[in-house]
C-alpha positions in Angstrom: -2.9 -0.4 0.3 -5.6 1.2 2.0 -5.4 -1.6 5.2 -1.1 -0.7 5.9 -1.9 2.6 6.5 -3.1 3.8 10.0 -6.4 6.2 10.3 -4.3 9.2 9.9 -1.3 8.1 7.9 -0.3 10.8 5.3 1.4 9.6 1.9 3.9 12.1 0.4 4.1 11.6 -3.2 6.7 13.3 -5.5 5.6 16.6 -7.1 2.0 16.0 -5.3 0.7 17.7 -2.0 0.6 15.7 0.7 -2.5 12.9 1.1 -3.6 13.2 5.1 -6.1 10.6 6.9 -7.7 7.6 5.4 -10.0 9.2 2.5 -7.4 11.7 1.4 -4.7 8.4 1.1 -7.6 6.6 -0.7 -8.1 8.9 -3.0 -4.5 9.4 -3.4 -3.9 5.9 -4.2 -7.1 5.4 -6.5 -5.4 8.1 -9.1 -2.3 6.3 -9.1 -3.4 2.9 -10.3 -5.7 4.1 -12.1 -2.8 6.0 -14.4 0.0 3.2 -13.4 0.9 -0.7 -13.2 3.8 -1.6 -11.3 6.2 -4.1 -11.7 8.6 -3.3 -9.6 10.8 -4.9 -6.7 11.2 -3.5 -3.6 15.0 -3.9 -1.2 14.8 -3.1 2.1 18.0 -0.9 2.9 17.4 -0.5 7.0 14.9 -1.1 9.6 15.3 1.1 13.2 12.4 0.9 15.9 13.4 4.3 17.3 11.2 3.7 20.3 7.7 0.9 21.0 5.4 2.4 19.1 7.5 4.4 16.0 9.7 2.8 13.5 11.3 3.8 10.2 12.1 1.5 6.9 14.4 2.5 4.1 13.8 1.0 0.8 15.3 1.0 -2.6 12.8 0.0 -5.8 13.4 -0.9 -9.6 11.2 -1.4 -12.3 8.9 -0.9 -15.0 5.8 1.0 -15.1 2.8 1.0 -17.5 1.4 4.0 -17.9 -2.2 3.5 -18.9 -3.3 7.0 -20.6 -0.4 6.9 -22.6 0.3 2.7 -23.3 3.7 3.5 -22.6 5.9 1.6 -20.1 9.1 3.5 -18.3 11.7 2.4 -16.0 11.3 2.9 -12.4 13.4 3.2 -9.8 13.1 5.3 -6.3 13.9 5.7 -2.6 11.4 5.1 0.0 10.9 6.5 3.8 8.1 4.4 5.6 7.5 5.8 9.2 5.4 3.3 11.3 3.2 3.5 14.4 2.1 0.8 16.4 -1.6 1.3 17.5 -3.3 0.8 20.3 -3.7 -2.9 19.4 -0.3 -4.0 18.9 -0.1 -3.7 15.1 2.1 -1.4 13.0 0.8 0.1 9.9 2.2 2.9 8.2 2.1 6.9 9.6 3.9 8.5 6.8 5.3 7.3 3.2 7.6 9.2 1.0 9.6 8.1 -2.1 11.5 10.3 -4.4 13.0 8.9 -8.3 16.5 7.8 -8.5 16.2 7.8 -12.3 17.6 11.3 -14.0 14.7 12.8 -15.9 14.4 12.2 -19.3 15.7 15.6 -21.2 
């Protein structure tokens, strides 16, 4: 995941503080697959370059995910925000991700 992100792209987890710059992101990521396995598909809802270098994608995503620590596997399903930044090269990569769950909460 590491490689989409730009060097100071900032993922914005659910019910997590914010992961800012490369290493932070990184680290982010590491704890998530090391508790999770994703099978889940991603829908792209809408694509808008808002100006050259800055772009947003909407997404939708359904699944299943394995929980490791637990063996357990849930159903998945969230929103996505992906805000993109073209650098200095040309290429896009991404400045700012946040997803929230569509599922209720299990009571």
């Amino acid at each position: 995941m590491l490689p989409l992100y730009t060097d100071d792209g900032i993922f914005m987890p659910p019910y997590s503080p914010s992961a800012v710059g490369k290493a932070a992101v990184r680290k982010a990521y590491g704890a998530v697959f090391d508790e999770l396995k994703f099978n889940v598909k991603f829908t792209i809802a809408e694509i808008v370059v808002m100006a050259p270098n800055w772009a947003f994608v909407r997404t939708n995503s359904a699944g299943t995910t394995l929980h490791h620590s637990t063996g357990k596997t849930t159903a998945e399903a969230n929103q996505e925000l992906f805000i993109f930044k073209r650098s200095t090269d040309g290429k896009w990569g991404i400045a700012r991700y946040s997803f929230s769950p569509t599922n209720p909460p299990r009571s």
